[in-house]
Backbone bond lengths (Angstrom), bond angles and torsions (degrees), N, CA, C in turn:
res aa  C-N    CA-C-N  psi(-1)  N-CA   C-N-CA  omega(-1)  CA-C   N-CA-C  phi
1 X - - - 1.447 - - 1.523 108.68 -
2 X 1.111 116.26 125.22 1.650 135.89 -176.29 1.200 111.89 -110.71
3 X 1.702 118.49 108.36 1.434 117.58 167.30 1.518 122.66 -84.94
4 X 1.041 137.85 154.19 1.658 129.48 163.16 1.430 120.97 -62.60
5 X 0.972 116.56 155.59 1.738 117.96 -168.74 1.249 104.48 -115.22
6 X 1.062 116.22 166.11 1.867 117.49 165.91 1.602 107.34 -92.45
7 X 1.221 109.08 -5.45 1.147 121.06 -176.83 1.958 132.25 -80.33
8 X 1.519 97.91 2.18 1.020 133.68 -173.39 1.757 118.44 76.75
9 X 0.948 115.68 8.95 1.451 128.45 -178.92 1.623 113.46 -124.65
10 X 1.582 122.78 151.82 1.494 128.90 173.40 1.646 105.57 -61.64
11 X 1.287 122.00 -36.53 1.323 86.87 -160.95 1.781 89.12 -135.75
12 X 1.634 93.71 125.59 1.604 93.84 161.15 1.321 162.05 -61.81
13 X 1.401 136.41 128.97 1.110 122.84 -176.04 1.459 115.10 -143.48
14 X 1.354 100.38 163.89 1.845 97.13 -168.84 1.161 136.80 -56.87
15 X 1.976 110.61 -27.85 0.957 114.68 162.88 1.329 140.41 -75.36
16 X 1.039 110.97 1.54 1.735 133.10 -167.28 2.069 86.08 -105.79
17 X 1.188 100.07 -60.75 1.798 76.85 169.54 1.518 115.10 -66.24
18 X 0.447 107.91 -44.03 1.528 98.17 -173.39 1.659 121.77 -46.64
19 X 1.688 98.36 -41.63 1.413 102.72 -174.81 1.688 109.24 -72.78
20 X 1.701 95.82 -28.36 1.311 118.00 157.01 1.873 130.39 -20.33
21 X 1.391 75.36 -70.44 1.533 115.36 -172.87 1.534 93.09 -58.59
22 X 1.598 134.96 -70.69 0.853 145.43 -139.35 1.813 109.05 -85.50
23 X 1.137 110.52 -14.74 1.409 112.81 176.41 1.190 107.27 -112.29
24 X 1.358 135.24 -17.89 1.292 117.38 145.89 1.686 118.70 -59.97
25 X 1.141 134.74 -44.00 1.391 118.18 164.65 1.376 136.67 -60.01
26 X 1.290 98.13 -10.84 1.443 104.49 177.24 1.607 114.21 -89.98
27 X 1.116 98.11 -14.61 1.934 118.54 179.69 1.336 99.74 -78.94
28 X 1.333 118.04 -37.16 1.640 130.31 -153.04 1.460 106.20 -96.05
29 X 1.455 123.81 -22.14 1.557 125.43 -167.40 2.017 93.49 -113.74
30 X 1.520 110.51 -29.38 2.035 102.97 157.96 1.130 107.82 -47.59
31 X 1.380 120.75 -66.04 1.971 142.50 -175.65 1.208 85.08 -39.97
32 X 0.949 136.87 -61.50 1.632 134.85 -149.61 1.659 105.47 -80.99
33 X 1.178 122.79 -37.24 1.321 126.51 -167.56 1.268 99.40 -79.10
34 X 1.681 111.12 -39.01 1.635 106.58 -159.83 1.751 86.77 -79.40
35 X 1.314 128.77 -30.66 1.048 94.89 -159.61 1.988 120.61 -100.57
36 X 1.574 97.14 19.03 1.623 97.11 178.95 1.808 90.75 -108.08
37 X 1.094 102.55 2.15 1.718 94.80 178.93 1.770 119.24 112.29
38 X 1.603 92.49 -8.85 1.889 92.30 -150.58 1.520 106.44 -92.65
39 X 1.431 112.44 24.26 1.560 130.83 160.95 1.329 125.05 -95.21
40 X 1.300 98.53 -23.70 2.199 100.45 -169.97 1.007 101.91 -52.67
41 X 1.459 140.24 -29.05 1.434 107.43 -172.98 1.154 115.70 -96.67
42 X 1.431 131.14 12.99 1.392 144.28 -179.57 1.687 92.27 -92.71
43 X 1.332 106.18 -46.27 1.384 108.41 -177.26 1.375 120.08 -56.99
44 X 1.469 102.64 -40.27 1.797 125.81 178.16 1.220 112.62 -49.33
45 X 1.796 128.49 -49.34 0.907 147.86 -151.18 1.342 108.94 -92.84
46 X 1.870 128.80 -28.77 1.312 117.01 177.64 1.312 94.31 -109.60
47 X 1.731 128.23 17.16 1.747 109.50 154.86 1.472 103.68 -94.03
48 X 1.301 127.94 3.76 1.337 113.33 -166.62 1.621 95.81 -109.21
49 X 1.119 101.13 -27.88 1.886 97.58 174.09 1.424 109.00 -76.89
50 X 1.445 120.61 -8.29 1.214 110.89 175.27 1.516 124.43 -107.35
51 X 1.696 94.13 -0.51 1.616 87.49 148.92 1.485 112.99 -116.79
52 X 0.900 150.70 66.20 1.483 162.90 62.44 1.405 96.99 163.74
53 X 1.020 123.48 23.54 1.466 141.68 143.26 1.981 81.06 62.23
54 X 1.283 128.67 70.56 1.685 108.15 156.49 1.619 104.00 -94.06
55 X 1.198 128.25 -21.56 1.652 129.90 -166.94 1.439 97.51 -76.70
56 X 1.447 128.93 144.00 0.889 138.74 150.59 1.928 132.57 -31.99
57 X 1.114 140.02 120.66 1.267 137.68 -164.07 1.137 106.77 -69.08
58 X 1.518 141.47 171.42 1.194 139.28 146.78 1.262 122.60 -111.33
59 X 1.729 119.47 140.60 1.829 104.84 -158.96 1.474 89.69 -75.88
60 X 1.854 83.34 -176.76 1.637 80.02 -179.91 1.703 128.11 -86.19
61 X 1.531 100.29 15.98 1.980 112.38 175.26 1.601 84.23 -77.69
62 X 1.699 121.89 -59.46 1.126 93.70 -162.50 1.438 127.85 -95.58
63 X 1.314 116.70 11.55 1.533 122.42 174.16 1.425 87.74 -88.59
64 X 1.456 160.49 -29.95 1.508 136.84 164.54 1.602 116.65 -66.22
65 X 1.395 109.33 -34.17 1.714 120.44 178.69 1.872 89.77 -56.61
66 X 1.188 128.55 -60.73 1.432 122.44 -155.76 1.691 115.45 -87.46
67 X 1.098 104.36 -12.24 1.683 127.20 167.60 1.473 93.43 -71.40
68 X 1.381 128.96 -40.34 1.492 124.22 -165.67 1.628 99.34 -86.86
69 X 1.324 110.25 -46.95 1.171 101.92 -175.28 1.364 133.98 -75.46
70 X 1.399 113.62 -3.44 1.664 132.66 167.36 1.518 109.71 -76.42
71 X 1.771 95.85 -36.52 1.749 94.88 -163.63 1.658 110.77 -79.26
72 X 1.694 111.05 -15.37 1.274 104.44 -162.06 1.996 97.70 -136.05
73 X 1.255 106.91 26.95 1.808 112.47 -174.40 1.739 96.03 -90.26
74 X 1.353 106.25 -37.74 1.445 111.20 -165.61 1.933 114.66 -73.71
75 X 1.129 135.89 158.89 1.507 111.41 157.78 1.557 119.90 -71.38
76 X 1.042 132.51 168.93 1.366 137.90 -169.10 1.485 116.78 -131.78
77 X 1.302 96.91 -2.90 1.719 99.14 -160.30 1.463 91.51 -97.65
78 X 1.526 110.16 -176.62 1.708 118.28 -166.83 1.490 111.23 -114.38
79 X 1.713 118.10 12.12 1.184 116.82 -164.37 1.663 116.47 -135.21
């Protein structure tokens, strides 16, 4: 007797969860990175190689120093 799996196959096995298991967390901790911020400079780094990278890089002290200073140079308030 053969049940269906969620795993995309009839019959289960550990390694198929597992690999399972393991790429859903890896989906789940990107989501997470991209979304508290703690990727931009990963992000920074393959838009700048993809425009042919001639400008100089910025490390990552000062690509957070200038991330801060964009996010908080401007006023913010509504009045």
């Amino acid at each position: 007797m053969s049940h269906a799996s969620a795993f995309g196959g009839t019959n289960f096995s550990l390694s198929s969860f597992i690999r399972w298991t393991l790429r859903a967390m890896r989906f789940t901790w990107r989501g997470l990175r991209e979304w508290c911020g703690d990727a931009a400079y990963e992000r920074y780094l393959r838009s700048a190689r993809e425009r042919s990278g001639t400008h100089d890089l910025l490390s990552p002290t000062d690509f957070y120093v200038e991330q801060l200073d964009r996010r908080y140079s401007r006023p913010n308030r509504c009045c």
